[in-house]
N, C-alpha and C positions, 0 to 999 in steps of 0.2 A: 579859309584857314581857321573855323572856328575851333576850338580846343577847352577844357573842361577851363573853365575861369577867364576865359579869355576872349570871349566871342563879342564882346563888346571894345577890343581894340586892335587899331589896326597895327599889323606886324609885315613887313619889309625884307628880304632878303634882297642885302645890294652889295656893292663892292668899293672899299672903301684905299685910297689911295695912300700907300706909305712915304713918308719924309724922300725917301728915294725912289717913289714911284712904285714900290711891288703891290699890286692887286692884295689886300684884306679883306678874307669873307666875312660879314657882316650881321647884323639883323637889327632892323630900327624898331622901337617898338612905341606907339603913338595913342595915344589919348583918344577916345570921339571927341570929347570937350572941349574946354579950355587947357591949355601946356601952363605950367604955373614953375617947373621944375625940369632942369635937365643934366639929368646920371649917365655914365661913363661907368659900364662895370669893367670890370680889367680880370682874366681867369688866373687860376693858377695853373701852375708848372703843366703838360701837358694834357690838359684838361679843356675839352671841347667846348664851344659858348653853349650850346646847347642845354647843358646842366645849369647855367643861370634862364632859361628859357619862363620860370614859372615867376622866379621874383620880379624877374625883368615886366613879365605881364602886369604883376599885382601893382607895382609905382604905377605903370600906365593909367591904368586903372584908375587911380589916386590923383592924377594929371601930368605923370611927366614923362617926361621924352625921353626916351633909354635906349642906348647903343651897346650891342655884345659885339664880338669880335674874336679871329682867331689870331693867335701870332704865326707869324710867317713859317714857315716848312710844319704848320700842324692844321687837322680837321680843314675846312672850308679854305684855310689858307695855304693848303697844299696844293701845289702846281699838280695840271692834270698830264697823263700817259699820253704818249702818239698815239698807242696802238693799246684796244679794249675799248669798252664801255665804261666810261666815267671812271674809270680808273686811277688811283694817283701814282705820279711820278715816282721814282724812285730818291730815297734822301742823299743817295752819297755824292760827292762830292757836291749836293749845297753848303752855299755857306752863310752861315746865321749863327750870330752866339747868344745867350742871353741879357749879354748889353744892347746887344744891335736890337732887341725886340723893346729894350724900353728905349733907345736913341730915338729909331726909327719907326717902330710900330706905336706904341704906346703914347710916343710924342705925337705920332698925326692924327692918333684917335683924340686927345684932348684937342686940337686945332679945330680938329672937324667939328665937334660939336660945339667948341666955342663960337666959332665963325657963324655958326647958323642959330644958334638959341643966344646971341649976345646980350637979351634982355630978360634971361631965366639967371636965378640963381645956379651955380653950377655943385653938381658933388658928384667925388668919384667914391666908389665902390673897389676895393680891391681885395680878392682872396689870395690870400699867400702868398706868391710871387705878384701878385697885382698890387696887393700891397708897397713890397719891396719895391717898385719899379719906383713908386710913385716920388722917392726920393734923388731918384737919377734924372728926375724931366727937367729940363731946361727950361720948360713953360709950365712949370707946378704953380707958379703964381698964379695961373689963372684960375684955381680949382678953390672953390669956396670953403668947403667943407668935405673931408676924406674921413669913410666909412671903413675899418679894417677890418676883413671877417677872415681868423686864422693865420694872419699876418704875422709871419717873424721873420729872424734871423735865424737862418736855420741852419748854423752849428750842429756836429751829431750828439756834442759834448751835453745842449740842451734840450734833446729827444727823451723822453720818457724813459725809464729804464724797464724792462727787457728790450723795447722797440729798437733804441738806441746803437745794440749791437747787430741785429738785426739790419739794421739799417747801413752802416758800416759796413759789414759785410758784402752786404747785397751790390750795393756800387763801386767798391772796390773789384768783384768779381765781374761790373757790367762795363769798368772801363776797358779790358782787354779784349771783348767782345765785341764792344761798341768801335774799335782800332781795327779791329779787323771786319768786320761788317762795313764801316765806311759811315752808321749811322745808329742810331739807338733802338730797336726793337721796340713796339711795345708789348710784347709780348714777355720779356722780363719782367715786368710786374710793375713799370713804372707810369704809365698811363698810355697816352697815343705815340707813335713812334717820334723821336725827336731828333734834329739836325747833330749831327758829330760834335762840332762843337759847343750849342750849344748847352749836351750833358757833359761836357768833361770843363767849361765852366763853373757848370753849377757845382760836379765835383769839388772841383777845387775850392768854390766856397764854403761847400757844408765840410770838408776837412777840417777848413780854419778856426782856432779859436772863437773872431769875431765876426765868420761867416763874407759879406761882402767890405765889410769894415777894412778887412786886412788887403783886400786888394789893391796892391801899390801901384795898379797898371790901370785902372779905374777911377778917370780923369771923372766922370761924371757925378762921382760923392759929395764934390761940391757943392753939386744942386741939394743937397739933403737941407741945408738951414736955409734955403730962399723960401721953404713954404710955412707961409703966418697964418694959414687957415687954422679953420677948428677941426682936429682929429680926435675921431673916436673909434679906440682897436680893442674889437670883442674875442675874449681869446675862451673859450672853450674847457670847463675843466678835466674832460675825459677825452682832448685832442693830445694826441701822444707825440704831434710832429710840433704843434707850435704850444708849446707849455706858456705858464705866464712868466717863463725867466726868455725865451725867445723872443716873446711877443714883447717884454720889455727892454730888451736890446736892440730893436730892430726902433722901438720910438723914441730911444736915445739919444738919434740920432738926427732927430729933428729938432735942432738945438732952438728954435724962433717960434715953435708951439708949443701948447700945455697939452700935450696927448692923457687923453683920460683914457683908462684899459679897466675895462669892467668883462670878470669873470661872471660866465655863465655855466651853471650846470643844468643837466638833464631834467633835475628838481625841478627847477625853476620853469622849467615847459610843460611840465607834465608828462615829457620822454623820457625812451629808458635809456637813451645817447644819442651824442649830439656830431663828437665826435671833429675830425678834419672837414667832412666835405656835407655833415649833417643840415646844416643851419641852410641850406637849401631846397629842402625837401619841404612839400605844399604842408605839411601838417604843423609846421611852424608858421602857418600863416599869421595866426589870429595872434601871438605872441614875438617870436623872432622879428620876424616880416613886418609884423606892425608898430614895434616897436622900433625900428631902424629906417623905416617910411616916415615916420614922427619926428625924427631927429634928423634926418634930411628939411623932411619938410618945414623946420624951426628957421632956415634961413629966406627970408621971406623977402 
């Protein structure tokens, strides 16, 4: 499995078991050396682990032990066809909403790797929606230090303006589709196909105001003030989805941290954008990547 930057550790495809049992595709990713550190990335919204594939190498790298993941009805954590070759199932009528991935998914990814690195310090990683989750976990306590990369609350009210309507639009038009389809396309421009409910969820939250704030049905908000860790949310100055009025709503709400939120531009890297899903790309290594490996690495 050797890969450009990577050929010096070992990397795992396994299957990792959700709070209620559904099979999660997985990928461990392992040090030669000494383990000193162990990371939890968590992806955003329809967004395959495999896109964290290079950061996740470079911590190993560094020494620590890094778990990617899909959430349930997406990439690796798609149930496979009867009939074809490797084929995946069809979405409709699963049922998955965007709470049940951080209840269920998100909650046994943090278990699992606390259970087995009980003597590393622990930090998650969360893009966007991995972010958000991180305040619904029941077991966020156990998370030392939480890295946010593009993390908000993602209101359309606080999307960049032209994007903002754009944006607006676009979901409005994909709820009626997604009702009659039985599941989300991704072929409407949202990323990998996603379960019914869990887009007409996430709908309803980026109509609100205050995004997941407003959900009066979303017993698990309570977990937002149990996490005392150290949080640090990089929010991106030319990311149109999580601005730093999102990104600052969404750490509001971690009323028992000092969330620090340090703006980055493209300046600052020496790129010419960075962007929502940029700050994963290898060319940010020596910059983004090393600086976010350092600030992990501070909990010793």
């Amino acid at each position: 499995m050797a890969e450009l930057g990577l050929d010096d550790v070992f990397i795992d495809d396994i299957t990792l078991p959700a709070a209620d049992g559904y099979p999660l595709g997985a990928t461990l990713f392992l040090p030669r050396g000494t383990k000193r550190h162990a990371v939890l990335i968590n992806s955003a919204t329809a967004v395959h682990r495999k896109v964290y594939r290079g950061f996740a190498g470079y911590l190993a790298k560094r020494g620590c032990a890094v778990l990617t993941y899909d959430y349930r009805g997406t990439g690796g954590s798609r149930q496979k066809s009867m009939t074809g070759y490797n084929q995946p199932k069809s979405l409709v009528g699963f049922k998955a909403s965007m709470s049940d991935w951080a209840a269920q998914d998100v909650t046994s990814a943090v278990a699992w790797m606390r259970e087995r690195y009980k003597a590393l310090p622990f930090a998650y990683v969360g893009h966007s929606f991995g972010g958000q989750a991180l305040g619904l976990l029941p077991n966020n306590t156990e998370i030392s230090r939480a890295l946010f990369i593009a993390a908000q609350a993602g209101t359309w009210k606080l999307i960049a303006v032209p994007e903002r309507y754009r944006v607006y639009a676009m979901l409005n038009a994909a709820v009626p589709l997604t009702r009659a389809f039985g599941y989300t396309p991704g072929w409407l421009g949202l990323g990998m196909d996603m379960p019914k409910d869990v887009f007409l969820q996430w709908v309803s939250w980026v109509m609100s105001p205050r995004y997941m704030f407003d959900d009066k049905n979303l017993a698990a908000l309570q977990n937002f003030p149990n996490y005392k860790g150290a949080l640090r949310a990089l929010c991106m100055s030319d990311d149109r989805w999580a601005t730093r009025p999102a990104v600052e709503l969404l750490c509001s709400g971690f009323t028992a941290a000092k969330p620090e939120i340090i703006t980055v531009t493209p300046k600052d890297t020496g790129a010419s954008r960075i962007g929502h899903f940029g700050f994963f790309r290898p060319e940010h290594r020596d910059t983004l990547w090393r600086g976010a490996a350092e600030w992990i690495e501070a909990a010793e």
